[in-house]
N, C-alpha and C positions, 0 to 999 in steps of 0.2 A: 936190476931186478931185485939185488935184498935191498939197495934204499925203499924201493919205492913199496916191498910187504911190509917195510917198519914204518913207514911213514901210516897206511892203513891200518895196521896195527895199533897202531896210537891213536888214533883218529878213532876205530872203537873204543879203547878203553877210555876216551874222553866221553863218549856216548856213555858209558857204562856208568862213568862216576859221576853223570848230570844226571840221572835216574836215580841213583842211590839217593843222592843230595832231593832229590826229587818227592820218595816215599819216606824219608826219614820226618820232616815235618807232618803228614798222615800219621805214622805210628805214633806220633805223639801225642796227637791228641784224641787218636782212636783211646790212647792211652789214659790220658787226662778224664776223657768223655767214661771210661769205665771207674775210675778212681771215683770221678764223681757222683755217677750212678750207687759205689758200693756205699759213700761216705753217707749220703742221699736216706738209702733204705736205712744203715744200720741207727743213723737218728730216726727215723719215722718206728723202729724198731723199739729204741730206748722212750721215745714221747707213747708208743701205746701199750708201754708191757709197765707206764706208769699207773695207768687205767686198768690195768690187766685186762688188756684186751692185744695179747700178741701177735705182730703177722708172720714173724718168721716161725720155723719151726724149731722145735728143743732143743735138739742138737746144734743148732745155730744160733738160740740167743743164750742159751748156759753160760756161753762161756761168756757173753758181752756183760753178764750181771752175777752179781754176790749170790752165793747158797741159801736159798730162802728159809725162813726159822719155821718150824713145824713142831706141834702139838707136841708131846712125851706120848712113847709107842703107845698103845689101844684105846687111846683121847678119840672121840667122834665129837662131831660138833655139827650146829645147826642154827641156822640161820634165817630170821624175818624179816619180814618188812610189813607191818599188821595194821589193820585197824582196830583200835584199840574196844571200840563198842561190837563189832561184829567178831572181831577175834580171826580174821579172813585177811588174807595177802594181799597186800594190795599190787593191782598192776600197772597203775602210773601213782604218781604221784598227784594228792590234791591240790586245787586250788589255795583254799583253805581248810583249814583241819589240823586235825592231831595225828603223830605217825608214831607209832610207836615201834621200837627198834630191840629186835629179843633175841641173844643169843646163847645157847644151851650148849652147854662141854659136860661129855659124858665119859665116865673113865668103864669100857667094856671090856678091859683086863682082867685078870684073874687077884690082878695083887695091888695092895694099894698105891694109890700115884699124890705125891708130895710135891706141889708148885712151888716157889719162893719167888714173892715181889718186892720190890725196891721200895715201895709206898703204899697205902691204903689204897691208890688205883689202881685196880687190878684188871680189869675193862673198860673199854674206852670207844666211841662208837663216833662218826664221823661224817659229814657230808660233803663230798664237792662236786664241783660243778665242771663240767668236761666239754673243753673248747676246742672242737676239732678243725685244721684245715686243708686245704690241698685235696678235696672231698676226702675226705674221714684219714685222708694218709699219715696226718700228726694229730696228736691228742693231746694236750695239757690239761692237767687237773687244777682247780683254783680251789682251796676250803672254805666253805661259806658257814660252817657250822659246826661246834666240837661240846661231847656232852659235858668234858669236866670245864667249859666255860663259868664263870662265876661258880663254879663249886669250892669250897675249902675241902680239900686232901689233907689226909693225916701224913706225915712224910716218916711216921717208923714203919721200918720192914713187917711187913704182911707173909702168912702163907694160905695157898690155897689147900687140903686133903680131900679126896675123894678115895673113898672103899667101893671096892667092884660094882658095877650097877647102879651107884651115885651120880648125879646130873648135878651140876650149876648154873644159875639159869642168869642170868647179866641184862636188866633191860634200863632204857630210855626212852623222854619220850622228845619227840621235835615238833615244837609249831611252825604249822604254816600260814600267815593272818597278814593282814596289811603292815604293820609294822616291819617286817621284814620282807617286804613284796620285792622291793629295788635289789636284795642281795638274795633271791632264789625266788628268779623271772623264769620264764618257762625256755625249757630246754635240756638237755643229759645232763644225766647225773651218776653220781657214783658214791652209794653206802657203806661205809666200811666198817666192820667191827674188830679192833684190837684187842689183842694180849698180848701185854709187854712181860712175860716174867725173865729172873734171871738165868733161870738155867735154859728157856727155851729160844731168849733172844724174841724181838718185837715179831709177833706172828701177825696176820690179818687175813679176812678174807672179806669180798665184797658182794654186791649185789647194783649193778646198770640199773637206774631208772629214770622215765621220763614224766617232765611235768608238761602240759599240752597245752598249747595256745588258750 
């Protein structure tokens, strides 16, 4: 009678550990299958918070990127995208034409605000082209346009001052013409306007636009 309850006895827990052995391949790639999922989003996370266009939320992409550079406290700022003869926003971009690009930093402080730049550039205005895939789940930005192109820059230190209720107004303009038809074809885009100073670190902010078939 005990051989033969150890003999069944055994004969379960061999059942038991061909079950084990059984789910432990499952866990792991249930395992693998979530790894990859998370690895997944948090690039499609990093390709559209290049675009500023993020899908996680705050609390979750903070930590995956560096503390963005922002204005000196009571700085407002304001941003276009203009046509230059009507003085009106535009809302795609033209075929052909002129764009002119306006951006205005206002210090609505009480006291005055003292900028320090690295060079005579002290704004800097930007276009590129935004290639999404996976339908719109990654987004790469490509540059197809920068104002200080062919400019000559002074390279001694600059400052910007503004007294209370002072605006600085920054613009560019960008052709759009056959000459440059092959490197800004119709399709998203993205404006951006810079300020690199030193005490604020490289700020930007943008504005999404599209040119239409």
């Amino acid at each position: 009678m005990i051989r033969g309850r150890t003999s069944e006895s055994r004969g379960f827990a061999g059942n038991s550990y061909g079950g084990r052995r059984t789910t432990r391949p499952l866990k792991f790639a249930i395992t693998m299958v979530l790894l990859a999922s998370l690895l997944l989003l948090a690039m499609a996370g990093i390709t559209r918070y290049t675009v500023g266009e993020p899908i996680m939320p705050d609390w979750v992409a903070k930590p995956l990127h560096h503390k963005q550079p922002s204005l000196p406290p009571g700085m407002t700022w304001d941003f276009e995208v203009l046509d230059p003869v009507s003085k009106r926003p535009y809302e795609t971009l033209p075929e052909v034409g002129t764009v002119l690009l306006r951006l205005a930093i206002t210090n609505d402080s009480a006291l005055p605000v003292k900028m320090q730049f690295r060079t005579g550039l002290q704004s800097e205005f930007i276009v590129r082209r935004v290639f999404t895939y996976v339908d719109g789940l990654f987004a790469l930005p490509l540059e197809v346009w920068r104002s200080s192109y062919f400019h000559n820059v002074s390279q001694k230190p600059t400052t910007l001052s503004l007294q209370p209720g002072e605006t600085k107004v920054y613009t560019a303009t960008f052709q759009l013409n056959a000459l440059n038809a092959n490197q800004v074809p119709p399709g998203e885009y993205r404006i951006v306007a810079v300020i690199d100073a030193i005490s604020t670190g490289r700020w930007e902010t943008s504005i999404p636009m599209v040119k239409p078939l």
